[in-house]
N, C-alpha and C positions, 0 to 999 in steps of 0.2 A: 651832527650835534642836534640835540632836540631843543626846539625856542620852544621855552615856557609865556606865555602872555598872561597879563592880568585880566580881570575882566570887563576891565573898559577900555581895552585893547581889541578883547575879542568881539566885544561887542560892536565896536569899529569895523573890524574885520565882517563881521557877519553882515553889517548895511551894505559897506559897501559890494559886498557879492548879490547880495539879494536884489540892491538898485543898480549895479554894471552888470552881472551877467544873469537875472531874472530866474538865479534859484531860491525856491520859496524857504523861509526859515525852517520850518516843520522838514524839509528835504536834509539842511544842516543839521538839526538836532539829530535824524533819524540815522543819519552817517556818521555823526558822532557819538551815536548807542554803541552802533556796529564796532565802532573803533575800540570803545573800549571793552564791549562783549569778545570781542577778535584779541585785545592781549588778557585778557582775564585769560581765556582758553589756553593761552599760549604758556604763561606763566602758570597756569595749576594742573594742565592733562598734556603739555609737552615738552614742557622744563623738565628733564628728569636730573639736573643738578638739584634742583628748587625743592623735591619731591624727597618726604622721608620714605625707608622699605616701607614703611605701614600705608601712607598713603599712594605709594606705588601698588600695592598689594589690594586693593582698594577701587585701584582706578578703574571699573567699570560700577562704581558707585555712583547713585544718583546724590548731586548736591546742591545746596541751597547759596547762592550768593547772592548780596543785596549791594548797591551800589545807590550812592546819595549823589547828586551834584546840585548843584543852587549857586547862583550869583547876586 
């Protein structure tokens, strides 16, 4: 099951990692890119439930995704 946190949950979460085990923020953000660049991938070039025949037909198309986060 996936826990969802708020963002003055996570923002809890990210102190206390950064002052108990001395990873720097900038290292969490940049693993939290990954994460979400890693299911993007998963969800649009290897879901092929997810996937129409068009954009199967397609899939060695270059594409453009933009992702927003902010708290």
């Amino acid at each position: 099951m996936l826990k969802i946190t708020t963002a003055k949950e996570m923002q809890q979460i990210d102190r206390i990692t950064i002052e108990k085990y001395g990873i720097a923020g900038t290292i969490l953000m940049e693993r939290a890119g990954l994460a979400v660049v890693s299911r993007i991938h998963e969800i649009f070039f290897q879901n092929r439930d997810f996937q129409s025949t068009e954009h199967r037909a397609q899939s060695t198309d270059k594409r453009r995704i933009v992702v927003l986060c902010g708290g």
